[in-house]
N, C-alpha and C positions, 0 to 999 in steps of 0.2 A: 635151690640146689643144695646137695651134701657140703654142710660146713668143710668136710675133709677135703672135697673136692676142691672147692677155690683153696685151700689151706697148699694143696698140692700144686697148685699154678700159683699161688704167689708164691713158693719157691722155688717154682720155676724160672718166674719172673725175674727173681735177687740172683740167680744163678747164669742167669744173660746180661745182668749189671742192670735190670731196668729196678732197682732198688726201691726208688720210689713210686712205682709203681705197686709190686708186692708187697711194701708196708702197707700200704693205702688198704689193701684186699685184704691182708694180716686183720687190719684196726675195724675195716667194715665184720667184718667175721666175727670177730670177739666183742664188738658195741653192744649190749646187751645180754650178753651169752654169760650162761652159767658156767663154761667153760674157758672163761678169757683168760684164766692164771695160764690152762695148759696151751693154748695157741699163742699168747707171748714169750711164754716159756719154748714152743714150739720156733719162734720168730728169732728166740735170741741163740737158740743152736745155728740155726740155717743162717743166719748173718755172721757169728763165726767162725761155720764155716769156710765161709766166701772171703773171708778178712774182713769184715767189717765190727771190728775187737769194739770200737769205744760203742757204737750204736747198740751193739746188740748188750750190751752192759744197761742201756736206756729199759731197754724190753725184759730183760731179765728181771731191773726193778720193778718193772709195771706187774711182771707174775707177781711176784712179792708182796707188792702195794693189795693183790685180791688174796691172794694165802698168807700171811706172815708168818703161820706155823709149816709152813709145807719146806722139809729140810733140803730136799731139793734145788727149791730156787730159791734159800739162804747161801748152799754152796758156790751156784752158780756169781752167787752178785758177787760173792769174797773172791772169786776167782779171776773175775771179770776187773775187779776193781784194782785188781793186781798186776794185770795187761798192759804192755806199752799200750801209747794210743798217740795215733797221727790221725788226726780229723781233716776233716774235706767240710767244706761249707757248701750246702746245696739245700735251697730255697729255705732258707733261715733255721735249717737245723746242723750241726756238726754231726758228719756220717765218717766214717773209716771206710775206705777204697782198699 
């Protein structure tokens, strides 16, 4: 299937709260992909959007950790890492509800 496509139902997914779920599809998508800086980069909008401020700070890094040069997801991490954050624990990660 079109990477875009599941990219489009896991934010479907994080947008009916099944979070863990649409991370899962986010991580299956980008495991090997040339493309994983922009579908984390992608993961870390759509989560906060939805309020999920500290998690989507996680995914913002992970863009980072595959572009360091990419000014983009420099901004995003400084900004992110500037966000209040109330964490939620679910199944041994801290997520933002």
């Amino acid at each position: 299937a079109d990477p875009l496509y599941k990219l489009a139902l896991a934010d479907l997914l994080i947008e009916e709260a099944r979070i863990e779920d649409g991370v899962a599809l986010y991580e299956e998508t980008a495991a090997g992909s040339t493309h994983a800086g922009a579908y984390y980069f992608r993961l870390g909008n759509t989560l906060s959007r939805t309020g999920c401020q500290q998690l989507s700070g996680r995914f913002y890094r992970k863009a980072l950790d595959t572009d360091p040069d990419n000014p983009f997801y420099k901004a995003r991490c400084v900004a992110s890492a500037d966000s209040p954050k109330a964490g939620v624990e679910i199944s041994g990660s801290t997520k933002e509800l």
